[in-house]
PDB file of N, CA, C and O in Angstrom:
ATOM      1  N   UNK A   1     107.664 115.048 154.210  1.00  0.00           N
ATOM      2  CA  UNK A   1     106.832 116.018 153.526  1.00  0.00           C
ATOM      3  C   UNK A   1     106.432 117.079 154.552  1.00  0.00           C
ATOM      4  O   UNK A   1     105.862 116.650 155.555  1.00  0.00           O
ATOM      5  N   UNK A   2     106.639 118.387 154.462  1.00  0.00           N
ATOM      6  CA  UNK A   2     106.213 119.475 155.308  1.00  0.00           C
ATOM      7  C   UNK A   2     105.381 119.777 155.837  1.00  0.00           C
ATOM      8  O   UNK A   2     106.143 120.500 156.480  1.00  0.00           O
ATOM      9  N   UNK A   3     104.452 119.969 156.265  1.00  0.00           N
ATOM     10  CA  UNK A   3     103.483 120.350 156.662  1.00  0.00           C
ATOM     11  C   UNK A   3     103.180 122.209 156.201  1.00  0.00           C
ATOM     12  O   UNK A   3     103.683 123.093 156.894  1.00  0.00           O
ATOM     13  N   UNK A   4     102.566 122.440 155.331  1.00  0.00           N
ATOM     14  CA  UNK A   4     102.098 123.755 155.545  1.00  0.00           C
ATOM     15  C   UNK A   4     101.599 124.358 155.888  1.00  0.00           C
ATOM     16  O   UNK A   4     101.888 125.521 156.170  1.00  0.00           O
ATOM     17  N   UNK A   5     100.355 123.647 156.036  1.00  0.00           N
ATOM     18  CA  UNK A   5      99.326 124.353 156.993  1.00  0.00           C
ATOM     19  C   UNK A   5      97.924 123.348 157.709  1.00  0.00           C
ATOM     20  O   UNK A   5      97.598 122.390 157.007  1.00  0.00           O
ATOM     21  N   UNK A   6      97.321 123.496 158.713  1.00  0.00           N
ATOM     22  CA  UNK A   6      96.613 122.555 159.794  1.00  0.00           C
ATOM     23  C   UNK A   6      94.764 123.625 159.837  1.00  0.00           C
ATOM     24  O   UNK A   6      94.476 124.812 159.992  1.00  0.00           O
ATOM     25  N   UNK A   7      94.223 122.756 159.676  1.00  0.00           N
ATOM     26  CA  UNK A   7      92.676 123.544 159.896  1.00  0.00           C
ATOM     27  C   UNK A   7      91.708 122.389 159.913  1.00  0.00           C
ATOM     28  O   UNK A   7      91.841 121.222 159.545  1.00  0.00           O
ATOM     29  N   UNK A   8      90.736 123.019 160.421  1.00  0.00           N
ATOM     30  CA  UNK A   8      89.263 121.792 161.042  1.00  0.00           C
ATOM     31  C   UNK A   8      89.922 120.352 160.236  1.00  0.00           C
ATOM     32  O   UNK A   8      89.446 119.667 159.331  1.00  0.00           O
ATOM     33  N   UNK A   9      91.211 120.244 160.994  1.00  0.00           N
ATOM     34  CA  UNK A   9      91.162 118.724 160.750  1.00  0.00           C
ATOM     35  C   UNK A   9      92.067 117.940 159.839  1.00  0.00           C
ATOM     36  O   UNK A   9      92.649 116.858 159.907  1.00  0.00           O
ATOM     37  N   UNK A  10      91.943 119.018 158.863  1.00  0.00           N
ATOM     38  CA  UNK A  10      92.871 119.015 157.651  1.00  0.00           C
ATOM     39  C   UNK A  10      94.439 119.115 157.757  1.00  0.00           C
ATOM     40  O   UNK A  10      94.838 119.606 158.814  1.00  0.00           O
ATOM     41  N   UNK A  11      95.358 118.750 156.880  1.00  0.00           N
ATOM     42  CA  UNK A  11      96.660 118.439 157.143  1.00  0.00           C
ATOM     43  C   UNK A  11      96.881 118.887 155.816  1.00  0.00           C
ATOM     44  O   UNK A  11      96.511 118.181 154.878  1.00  0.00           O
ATOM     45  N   UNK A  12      97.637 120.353 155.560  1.00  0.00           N
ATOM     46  CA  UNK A  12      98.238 120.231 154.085  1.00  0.00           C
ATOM     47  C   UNK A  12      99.793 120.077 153.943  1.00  0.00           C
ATOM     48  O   UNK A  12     100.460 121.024 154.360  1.00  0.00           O
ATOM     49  N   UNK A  13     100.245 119.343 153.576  1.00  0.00           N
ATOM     50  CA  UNK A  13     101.674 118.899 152.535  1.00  0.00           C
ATOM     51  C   UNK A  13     101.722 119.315 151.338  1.00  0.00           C
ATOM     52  O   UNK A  13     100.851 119.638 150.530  1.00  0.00           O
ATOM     53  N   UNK A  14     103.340 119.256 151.294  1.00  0.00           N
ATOM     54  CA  UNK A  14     103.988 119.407 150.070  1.00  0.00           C
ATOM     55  C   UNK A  14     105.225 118.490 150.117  1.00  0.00           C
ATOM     56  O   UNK A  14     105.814 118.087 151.120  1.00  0.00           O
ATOM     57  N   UNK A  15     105.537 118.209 148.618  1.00  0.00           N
ATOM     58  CA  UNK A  15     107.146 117.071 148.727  1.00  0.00           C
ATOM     59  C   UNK A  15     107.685 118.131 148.373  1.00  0.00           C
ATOM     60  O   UNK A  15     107.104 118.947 147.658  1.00  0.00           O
ATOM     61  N   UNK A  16     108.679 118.260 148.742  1.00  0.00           N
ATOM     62  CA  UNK A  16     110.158 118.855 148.758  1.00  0.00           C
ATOM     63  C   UNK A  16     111.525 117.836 148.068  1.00  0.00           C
ATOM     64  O   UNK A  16     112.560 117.549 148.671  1.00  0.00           O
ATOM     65  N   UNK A  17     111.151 117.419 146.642  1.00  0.00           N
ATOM     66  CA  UNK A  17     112.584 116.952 146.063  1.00  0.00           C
ATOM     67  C   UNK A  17     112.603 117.336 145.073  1.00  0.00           C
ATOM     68  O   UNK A  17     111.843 118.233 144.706  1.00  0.00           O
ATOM     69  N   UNK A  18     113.305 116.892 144.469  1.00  0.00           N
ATOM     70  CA  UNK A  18     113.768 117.314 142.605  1.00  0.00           C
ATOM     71  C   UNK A  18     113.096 116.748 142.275  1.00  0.00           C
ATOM     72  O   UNK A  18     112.443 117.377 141.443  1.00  0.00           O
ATOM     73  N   UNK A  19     112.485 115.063 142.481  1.00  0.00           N
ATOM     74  CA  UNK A  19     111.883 114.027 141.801  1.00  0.00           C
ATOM     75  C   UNK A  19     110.711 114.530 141.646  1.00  0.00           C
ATOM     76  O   UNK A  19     110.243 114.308 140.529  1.00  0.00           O
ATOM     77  N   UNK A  20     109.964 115.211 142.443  1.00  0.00           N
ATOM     78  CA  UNK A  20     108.616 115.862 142.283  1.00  0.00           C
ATOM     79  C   UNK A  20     108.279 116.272 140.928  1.00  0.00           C
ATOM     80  O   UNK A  20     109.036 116.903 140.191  1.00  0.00           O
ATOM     81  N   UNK A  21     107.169 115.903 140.655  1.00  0.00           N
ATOM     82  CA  UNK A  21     106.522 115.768 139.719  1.00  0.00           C
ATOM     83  C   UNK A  21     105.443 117.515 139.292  1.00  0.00           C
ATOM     84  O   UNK A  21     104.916 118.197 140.171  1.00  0.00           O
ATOM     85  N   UNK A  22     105.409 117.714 138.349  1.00  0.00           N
ATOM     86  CA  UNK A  22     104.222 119.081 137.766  1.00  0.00           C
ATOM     87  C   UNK A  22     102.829 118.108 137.245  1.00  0.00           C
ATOM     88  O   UNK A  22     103.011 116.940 136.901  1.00  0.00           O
ATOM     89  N   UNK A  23     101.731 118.604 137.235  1.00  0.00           N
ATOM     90  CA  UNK A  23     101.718 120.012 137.979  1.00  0.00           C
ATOM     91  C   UNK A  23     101.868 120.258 139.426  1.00  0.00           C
ATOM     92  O   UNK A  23     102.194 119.279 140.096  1.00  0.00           O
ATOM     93  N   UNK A  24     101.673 121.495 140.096  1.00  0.00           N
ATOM     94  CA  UNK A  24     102.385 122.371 141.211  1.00  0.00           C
ATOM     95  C   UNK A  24     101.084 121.680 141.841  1.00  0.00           C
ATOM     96  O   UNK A  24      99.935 121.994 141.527  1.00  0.00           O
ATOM     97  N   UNK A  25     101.414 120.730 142.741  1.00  0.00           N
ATOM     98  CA  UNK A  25     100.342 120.489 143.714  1.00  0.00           C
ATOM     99  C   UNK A  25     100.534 120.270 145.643  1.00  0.00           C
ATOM    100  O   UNK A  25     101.537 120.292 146.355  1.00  0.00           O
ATOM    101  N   UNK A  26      99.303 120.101 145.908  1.00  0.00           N
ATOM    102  CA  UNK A  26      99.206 119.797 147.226  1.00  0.00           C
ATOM    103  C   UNK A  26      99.144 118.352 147.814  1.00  0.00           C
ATOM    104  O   UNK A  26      98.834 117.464 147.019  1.00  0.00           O
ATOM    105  N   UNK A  27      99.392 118.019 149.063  1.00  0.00           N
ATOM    106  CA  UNK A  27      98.894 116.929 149.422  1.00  0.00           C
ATOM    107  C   UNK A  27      98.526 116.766 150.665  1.00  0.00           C
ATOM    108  O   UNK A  27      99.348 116.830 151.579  1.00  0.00           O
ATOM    109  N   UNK A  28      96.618 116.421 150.960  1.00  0.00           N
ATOM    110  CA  UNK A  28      95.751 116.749 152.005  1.00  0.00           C
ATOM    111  C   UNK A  28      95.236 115.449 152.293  1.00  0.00           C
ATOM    112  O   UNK A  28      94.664 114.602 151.607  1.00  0.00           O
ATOM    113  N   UNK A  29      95.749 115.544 154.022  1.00  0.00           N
ATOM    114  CA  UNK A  29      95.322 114.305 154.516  1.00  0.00           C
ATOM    115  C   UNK A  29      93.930 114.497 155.623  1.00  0.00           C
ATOM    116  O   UNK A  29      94.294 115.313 156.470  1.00  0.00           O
ATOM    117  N   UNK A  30      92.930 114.182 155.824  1.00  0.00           N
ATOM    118  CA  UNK A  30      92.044 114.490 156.271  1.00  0.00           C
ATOM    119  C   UNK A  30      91.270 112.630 156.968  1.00  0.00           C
ATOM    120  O   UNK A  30      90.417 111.829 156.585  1.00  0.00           O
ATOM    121  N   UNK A  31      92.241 112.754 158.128  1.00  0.00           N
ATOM    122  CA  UNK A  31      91.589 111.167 158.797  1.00  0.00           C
ATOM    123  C   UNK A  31      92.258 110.348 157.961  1.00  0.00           C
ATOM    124  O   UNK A  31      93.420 110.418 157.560  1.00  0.00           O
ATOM    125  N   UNK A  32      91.227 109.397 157.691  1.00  0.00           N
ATOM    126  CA  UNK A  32      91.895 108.341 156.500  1.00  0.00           C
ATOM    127  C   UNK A  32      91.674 108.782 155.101  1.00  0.00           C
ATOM    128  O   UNK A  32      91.929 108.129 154.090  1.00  0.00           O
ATOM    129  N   UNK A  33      91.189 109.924 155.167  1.00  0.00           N
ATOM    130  CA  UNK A  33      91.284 110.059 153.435  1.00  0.00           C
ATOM    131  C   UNK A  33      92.422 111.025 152.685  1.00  0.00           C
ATOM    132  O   UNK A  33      93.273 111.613 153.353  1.00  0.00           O
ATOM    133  N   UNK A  34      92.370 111.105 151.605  1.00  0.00           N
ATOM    134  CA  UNK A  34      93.667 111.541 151.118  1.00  0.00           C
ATOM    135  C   UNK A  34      93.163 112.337 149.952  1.00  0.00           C
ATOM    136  O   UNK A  34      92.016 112.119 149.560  1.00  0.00           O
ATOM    137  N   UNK A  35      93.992 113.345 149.291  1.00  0.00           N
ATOM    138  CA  UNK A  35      93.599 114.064 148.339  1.00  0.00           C
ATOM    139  C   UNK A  35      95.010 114.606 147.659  1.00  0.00           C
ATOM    140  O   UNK A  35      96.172 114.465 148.041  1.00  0.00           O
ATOM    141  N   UNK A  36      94.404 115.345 146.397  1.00  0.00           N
ATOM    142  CA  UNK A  36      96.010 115.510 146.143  1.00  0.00           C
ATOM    143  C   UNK A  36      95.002 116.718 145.046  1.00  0.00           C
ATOM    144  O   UNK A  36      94.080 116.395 144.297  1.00  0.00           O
ATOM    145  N   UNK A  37      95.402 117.742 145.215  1.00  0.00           N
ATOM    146  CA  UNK A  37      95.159 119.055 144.375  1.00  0.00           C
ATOM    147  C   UNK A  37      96.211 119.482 144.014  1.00  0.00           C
ATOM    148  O   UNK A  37      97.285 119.482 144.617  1.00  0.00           O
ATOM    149  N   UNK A  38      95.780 120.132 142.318  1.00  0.00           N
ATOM    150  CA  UNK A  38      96.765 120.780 141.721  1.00  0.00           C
ATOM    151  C   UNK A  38      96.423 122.383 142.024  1.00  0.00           C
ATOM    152  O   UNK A  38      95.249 122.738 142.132  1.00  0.00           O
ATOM    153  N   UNK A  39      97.628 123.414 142.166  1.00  0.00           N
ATOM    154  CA  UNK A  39      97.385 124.636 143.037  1.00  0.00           C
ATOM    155  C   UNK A  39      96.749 125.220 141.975  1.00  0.00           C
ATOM    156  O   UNK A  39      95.584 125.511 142.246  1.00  0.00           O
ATOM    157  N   UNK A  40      97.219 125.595 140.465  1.00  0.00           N
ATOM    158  CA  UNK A  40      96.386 126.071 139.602  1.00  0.00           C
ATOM    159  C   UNK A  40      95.072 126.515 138.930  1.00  0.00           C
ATOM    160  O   UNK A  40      94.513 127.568 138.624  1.00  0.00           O
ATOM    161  N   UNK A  41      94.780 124.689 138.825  1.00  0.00           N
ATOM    162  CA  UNK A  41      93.223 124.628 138.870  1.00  0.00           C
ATOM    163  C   UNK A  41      92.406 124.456 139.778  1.00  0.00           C
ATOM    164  O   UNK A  41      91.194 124.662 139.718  1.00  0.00           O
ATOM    165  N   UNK A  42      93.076 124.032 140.752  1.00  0.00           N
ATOM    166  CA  UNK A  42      91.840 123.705 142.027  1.00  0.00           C
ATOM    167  C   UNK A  42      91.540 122.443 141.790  1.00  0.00           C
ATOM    168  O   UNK A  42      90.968 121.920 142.746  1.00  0.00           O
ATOM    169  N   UNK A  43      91.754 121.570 140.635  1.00  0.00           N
ATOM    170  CA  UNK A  43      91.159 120.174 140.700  1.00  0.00           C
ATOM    171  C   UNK A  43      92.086 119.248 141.917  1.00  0.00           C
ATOM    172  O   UNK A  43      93.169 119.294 142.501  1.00  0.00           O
ATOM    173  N   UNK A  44      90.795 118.370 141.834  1.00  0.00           N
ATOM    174  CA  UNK A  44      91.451 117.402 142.859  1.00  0.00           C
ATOM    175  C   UNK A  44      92.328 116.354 141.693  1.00  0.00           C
ATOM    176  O   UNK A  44      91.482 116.126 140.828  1.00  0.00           O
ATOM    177  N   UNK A  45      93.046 115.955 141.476  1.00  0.00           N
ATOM    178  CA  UNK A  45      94.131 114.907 140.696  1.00  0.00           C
ATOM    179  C   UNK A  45      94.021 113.387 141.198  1.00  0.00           C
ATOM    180  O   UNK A  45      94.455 112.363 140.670  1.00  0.00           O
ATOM    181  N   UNK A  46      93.380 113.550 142.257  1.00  0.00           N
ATOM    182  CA  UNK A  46      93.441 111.901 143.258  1.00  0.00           C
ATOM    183  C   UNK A  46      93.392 111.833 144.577  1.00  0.00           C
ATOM    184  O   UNK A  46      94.183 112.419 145.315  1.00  0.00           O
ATOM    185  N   UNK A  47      92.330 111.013 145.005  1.00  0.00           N
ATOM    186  CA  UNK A  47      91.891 110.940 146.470  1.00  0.00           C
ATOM    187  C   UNK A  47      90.699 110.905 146.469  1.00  0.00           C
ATOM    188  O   UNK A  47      90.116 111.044 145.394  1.00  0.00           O
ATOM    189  N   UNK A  48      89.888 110.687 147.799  1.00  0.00           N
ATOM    190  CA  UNK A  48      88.965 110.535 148.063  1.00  0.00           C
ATOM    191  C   UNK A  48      88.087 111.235 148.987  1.00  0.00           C
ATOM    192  O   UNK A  48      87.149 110.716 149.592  1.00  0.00           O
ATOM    193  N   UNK A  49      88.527 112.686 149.065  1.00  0.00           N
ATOM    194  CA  UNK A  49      88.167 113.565 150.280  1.00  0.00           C
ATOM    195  C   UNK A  49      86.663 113.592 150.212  1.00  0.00           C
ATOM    196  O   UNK A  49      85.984 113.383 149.207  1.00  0.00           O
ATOM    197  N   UNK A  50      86.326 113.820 151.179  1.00  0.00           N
ATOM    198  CA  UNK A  50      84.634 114.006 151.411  1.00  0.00           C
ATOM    199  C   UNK A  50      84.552 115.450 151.042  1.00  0.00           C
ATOM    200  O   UNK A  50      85.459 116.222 151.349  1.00  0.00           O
ATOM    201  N   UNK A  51      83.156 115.955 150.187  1.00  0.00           N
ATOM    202  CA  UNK A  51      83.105 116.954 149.655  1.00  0.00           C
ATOM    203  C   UNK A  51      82.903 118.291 150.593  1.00  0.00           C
ATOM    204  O   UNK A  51      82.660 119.397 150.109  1.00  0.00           O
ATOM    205  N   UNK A  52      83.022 118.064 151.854  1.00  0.00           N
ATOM    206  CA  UNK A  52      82.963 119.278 153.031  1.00  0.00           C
ATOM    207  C   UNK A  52      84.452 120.037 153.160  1.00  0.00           C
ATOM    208  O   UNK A  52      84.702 121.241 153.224  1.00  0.00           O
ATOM    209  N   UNK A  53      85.555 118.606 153.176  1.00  0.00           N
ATOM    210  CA  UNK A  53      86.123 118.771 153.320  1.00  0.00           C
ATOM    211  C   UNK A  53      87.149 119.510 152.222  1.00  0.00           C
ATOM    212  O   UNK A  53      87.938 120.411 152.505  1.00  0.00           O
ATOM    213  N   UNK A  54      86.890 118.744 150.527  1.00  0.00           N
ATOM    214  CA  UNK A  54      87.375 119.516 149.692  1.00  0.00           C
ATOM    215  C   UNK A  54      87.045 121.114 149.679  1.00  0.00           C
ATOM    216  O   UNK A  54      87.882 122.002 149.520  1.00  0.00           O
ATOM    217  N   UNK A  55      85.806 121.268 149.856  1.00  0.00           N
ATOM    218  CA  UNK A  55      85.519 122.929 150.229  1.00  0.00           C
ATOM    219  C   UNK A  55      86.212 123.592 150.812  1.00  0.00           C
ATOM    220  O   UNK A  55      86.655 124.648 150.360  1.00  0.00           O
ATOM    221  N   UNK A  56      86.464 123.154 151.914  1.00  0.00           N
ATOM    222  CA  UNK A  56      87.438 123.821 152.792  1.00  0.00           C
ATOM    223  C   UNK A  56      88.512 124.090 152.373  1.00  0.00           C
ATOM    224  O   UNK A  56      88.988 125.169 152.727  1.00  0.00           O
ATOM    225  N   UNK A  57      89.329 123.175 151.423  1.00  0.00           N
ATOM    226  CA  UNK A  57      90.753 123.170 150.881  1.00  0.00           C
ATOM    227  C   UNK A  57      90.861 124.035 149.812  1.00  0.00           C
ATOM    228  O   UNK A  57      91.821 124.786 149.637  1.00  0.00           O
ATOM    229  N   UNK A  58      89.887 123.944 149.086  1.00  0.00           N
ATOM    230  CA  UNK A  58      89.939 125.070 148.089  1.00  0.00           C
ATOM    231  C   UNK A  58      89.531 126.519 147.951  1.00  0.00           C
ATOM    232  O   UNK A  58      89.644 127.305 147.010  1.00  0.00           O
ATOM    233  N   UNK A  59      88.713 126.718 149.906  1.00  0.00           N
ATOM    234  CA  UNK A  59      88.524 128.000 149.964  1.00  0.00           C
ATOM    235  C   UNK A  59      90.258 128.361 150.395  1.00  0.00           C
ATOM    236  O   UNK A  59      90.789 129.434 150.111  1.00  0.00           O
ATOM    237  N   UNK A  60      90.715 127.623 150.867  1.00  0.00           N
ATOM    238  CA  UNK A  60      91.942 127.891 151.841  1.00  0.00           C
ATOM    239  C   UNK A  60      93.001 128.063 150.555  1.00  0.00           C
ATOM    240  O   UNK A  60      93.978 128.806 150.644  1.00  0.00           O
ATOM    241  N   UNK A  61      92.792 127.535 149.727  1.00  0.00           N
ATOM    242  CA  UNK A  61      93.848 127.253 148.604  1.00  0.00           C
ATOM    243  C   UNK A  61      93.599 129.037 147.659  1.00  0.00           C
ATOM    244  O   UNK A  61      94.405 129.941 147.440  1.00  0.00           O
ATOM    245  N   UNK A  62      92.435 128.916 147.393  1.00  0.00           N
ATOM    246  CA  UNK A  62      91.846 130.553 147.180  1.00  0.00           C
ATOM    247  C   UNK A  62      93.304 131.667 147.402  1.00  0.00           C
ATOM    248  O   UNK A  62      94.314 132.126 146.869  1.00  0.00           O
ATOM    249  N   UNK A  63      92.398 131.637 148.713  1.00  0.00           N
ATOM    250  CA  UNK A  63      93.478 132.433 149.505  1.00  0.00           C
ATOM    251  C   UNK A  63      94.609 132.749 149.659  1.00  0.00           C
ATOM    252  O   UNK A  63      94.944 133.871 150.040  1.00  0.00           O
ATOM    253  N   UNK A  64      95.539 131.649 149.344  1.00  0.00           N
ATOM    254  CA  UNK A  64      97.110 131.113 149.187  1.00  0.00           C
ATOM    255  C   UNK A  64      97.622 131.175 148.452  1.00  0.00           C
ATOM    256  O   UNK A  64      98.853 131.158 148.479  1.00  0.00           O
ATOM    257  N   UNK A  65      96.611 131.325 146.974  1.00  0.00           N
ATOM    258  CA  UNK A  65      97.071 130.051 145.506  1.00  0.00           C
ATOM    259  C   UNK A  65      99.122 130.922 145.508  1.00  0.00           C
ATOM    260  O   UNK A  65     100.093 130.166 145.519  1.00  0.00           O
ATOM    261  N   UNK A  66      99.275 132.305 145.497  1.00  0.00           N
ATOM    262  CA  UNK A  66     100.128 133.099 144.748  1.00  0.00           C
ATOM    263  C   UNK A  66     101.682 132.283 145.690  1.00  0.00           C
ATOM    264  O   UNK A  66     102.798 132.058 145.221  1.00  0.00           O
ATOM    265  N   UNK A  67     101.112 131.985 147.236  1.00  0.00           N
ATOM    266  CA  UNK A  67     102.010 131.518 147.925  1.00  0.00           C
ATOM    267  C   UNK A  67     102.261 129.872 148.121  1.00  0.00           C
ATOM    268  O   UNK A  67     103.279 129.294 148.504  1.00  0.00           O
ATOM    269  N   UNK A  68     101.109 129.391 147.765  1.00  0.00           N
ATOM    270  CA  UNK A  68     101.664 127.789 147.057  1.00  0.00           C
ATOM    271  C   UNK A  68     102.582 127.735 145.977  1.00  0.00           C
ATOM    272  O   UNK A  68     103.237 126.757 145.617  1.00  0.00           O
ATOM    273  N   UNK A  69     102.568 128.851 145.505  1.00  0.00           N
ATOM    274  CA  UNK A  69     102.746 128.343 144.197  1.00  0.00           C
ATOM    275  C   UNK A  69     104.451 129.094 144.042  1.00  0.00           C
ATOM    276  O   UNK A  69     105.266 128.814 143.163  1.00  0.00           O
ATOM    277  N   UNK A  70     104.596 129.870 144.925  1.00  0.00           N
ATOM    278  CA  UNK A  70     106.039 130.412 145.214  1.00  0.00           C
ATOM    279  C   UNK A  70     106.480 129.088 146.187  1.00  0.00           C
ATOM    280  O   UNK A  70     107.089 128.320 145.443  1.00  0.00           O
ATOM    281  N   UNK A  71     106.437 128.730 147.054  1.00  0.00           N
ATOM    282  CA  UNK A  71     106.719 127.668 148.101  1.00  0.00           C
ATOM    283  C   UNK A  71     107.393 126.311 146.717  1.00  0.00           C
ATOM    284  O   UNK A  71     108.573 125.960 146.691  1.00  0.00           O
ATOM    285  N   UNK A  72     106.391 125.814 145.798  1.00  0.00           N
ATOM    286  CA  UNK A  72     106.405 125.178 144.882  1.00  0.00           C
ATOM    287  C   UNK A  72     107.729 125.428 143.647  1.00  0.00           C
ATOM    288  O   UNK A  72     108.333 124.601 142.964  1.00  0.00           O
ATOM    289  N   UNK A  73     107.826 126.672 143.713  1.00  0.00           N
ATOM    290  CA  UNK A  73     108.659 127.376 143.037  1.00  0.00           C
ATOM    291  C   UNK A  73     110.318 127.040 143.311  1.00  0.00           C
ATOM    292  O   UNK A  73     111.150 126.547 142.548  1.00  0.00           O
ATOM    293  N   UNK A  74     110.424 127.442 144.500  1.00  0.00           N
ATOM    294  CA  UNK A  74     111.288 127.629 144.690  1.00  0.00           C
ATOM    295  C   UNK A  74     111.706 127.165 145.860  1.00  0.00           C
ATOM    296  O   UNK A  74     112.595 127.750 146.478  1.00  0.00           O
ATOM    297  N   UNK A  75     111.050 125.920 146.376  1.00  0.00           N
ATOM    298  CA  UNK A  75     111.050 124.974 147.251  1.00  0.00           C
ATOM    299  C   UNK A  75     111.448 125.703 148.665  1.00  0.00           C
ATOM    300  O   UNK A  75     112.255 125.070 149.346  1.00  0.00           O
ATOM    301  N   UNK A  76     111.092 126.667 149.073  1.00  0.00           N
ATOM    302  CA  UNK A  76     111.666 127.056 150.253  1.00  0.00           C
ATOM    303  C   UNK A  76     110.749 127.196 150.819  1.00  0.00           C
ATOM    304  O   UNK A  76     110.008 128.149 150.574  1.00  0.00           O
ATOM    305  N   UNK A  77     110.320 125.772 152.330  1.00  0.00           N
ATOM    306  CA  UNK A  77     109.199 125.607 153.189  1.00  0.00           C
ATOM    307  C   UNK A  77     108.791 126.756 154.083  1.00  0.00           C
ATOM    308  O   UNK A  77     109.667 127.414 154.644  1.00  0.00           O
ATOM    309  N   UNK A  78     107.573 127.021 154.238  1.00  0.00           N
ATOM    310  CA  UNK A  78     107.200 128.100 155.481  1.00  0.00           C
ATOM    311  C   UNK A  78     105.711 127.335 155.398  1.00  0.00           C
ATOM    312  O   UNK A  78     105.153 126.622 154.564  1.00  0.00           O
ATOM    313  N   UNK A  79     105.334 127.934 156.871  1.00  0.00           N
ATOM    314  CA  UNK A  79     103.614 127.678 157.088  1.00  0.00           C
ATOM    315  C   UNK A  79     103.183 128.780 156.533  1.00  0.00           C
ATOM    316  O   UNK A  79     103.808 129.828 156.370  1.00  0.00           O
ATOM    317  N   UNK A  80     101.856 128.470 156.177  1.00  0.00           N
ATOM    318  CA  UNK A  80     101.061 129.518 156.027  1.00  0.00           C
ATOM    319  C   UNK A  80      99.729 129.476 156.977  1.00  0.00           C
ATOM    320  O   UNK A  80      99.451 128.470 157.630  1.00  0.00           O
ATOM    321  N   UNK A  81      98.864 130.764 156.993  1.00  0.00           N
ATOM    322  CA  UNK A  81      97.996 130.494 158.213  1.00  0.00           C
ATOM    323  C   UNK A  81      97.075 129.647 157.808  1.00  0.00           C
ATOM    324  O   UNK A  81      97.218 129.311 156.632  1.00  0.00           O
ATOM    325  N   UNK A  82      95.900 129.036 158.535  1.00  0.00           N
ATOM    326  CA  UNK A  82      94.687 127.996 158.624  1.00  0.00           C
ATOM    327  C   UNK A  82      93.809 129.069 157.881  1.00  0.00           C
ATOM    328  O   UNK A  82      94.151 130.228 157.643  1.00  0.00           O
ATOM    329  N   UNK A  83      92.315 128.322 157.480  1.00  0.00           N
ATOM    330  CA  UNK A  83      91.617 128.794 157.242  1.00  0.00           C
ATOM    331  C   UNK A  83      90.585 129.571 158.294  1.00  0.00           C
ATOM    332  O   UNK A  83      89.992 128.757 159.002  1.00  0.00           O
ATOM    333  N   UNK A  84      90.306 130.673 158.503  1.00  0.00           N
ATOM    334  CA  UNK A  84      89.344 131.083 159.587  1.00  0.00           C
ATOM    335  C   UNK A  84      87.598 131.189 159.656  1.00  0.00           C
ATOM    336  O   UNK A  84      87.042 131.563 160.689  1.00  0.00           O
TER     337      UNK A  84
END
């Protein structure tokens, strides 16, 4: 799974197969906890992130949503920058 992008801590992924599943989501590893956001709504779908940390992901996701969601599209990996 790729790595897209790295910030206070945070680790965002994406799967890269056919088998992948909709909706268009993320997958954020933060220590031992785990999260899994859909890029659309911003909801979290599953995990257990601490709520500092979901903040962070969804200001960062904000920011991104048009380029998650092309990455998602059309499966072709790139980083994008951290949150500042």
């Amino acid at each position: 799974m790729p790595v897209i992008s790295r910030f206070y801590g945070l680790i965002v992924k994406m799967y890269f197969r056919q088998s992948e599943h909709n909706p268009p989501h993320i997958h954020v590893i933060y220590g031992e906890y785990l999260g899994v956001i859909d890029i659309q709504t911003l909801e979290m779908l599953e995990g257990d992130l601490p709520s500092k940390a979901l903040s962070l992901v969804l200001e960062w996701m904000k920011n991104h949503k048009a380029e998650l969601l092309e990455i998602w599209n059309t499966q072709l990996f790139r980083q994008l920058p951290p949150l500042e």
